[in-house]
C-alpha positions, 0 to 999 in steps of 0.5 A: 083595596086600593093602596091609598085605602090602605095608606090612608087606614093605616095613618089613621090608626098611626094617629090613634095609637100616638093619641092613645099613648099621648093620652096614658095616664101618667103623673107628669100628662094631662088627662085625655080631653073632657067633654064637659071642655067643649059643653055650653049652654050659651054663647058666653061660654065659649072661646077659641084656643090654640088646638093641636093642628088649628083652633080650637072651640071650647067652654071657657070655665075649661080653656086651662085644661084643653090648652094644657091637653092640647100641648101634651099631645101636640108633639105626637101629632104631624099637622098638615099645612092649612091649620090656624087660619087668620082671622082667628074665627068666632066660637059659637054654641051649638047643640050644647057644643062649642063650636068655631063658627063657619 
């Protein structure tokens, strides 16, 4: 296995763990991310946030509650440049999901 493999599995599983520990539940954290934040039926239903690293589609009725995930856990994560691209894009729903549009 080549030392990038290794480098790039090993990262992987650094940001799981971090996840993970960002994610215990404690009185003073939020819970780990819901599905029903990211559910739609219709396109009303969706709106873009602030993510971890860059935005961030989710179901409106919810966007409290993804928001206050993402920044509990955004101290634990080292984001790579790129992220937040401007315009800020369009949320779509797709197969149920909010979506950022592409």
């Amino acid at each position: 296995m080549s030392m990038q493999k290794i480098s790039g599995k090993l990262a992987f599983f650094a940001i799981t763990i971090l996840l993970s520990a960002a994610c215990e539940p404690h009185a003073d954290t939020p819970p780990s991310a819901e599905p029903k934040w990211f559910a739609c039926e219709t396109l009303a239903e969706c709106m873009v946030i602030d993510g971890v690293c860059d935005w961030a589609a989710v179901n409106g009725q919810y966007a409290l509650e993804a928001r206050q995930f993402f920044d509990a856990i955004a101290p634990a994560v080292e984001c790579q440049a790129g992220g937040y691209a401007e315009p800020k894009p369009e949320a779509v729903c797709v197969a149920q999901k909010c979506a950022l549009k592409k």
